[in-house]
N, C-alpha and C positions, 0 to 999 in steps of 0.2 A: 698338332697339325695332322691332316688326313693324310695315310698313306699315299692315297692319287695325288695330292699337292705334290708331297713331298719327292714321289716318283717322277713327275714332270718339270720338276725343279730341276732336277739333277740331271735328266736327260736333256734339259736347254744347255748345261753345261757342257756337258759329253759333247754335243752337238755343237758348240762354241767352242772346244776345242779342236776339234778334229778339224773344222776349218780353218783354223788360225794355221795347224800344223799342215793345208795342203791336203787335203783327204776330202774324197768328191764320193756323189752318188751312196751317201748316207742312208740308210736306210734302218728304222728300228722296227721290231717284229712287234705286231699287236700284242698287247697283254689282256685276252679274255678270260675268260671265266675256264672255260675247256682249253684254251690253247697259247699259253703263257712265254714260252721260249722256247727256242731254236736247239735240239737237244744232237751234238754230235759225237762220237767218242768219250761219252760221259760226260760231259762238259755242258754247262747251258750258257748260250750268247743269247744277248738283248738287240744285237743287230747286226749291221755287215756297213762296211765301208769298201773303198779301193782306194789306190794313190794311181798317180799321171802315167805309172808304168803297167796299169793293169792289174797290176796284184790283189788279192783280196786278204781283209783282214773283218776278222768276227772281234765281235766285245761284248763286255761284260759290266754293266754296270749298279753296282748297288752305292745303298745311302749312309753307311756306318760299318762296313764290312771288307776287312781285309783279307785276302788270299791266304787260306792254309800252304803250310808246305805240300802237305797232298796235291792242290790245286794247281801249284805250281810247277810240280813234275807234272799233272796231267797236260799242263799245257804245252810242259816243252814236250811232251809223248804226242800231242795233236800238232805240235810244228812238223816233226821228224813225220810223224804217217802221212799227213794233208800239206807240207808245205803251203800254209796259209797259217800268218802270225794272229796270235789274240792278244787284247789288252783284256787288262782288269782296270776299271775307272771306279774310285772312293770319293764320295764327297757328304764328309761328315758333316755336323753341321756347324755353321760357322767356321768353319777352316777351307782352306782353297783346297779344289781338284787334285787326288792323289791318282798318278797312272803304273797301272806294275804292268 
């Protein structure tokens, strides 16, 4: 399967998720050639969400790819500085949606 399949695949899930859980004004960042992902406090998001109270949350989604421990401290280090939460969303194939 072609990367682009397989990347729009996963993103309808992400996308199917978030609204199941309540999570409005979706938004995923182009993937061009030059301008790939949202790059903040070392961290790269594939999008931005909010919930009903405002808040905003960045995510992260890949297709076979689990969260290092590094990544995971980088991200509670991007709670603590930005008070704004990220996910990591995994959707290997054939197994349902993993969210860290």
């Amino acid at each position: 399967m072609k990367n682009r399949n397989k990347m729009q695949r996963t993103n309808q899930k992400v996308r199917k998720w978030l609204i199941e859980n309540k999570y409005k004004d979706i938004t995923f960042f182009p993937h061009t050639r030059f301008s790939k992902d949202l790059h903040l406090l070392n961290l790269s998001f594939d999008g931005a969400c909010s919930d009903n109270q405002g808040r905003i949350y960045f995510f992260q989604c890949k297709s076979n790819c689990k969260p290092t421990k590094k990544q995971q401290e980088d991200m509670k280090m991007f709670y603590v500085v930005s008070k704004c939460q990220a996910f990591w969303f995994n959707k290997p194939d054939r197994k349902p949606l993993e969210v860290y």
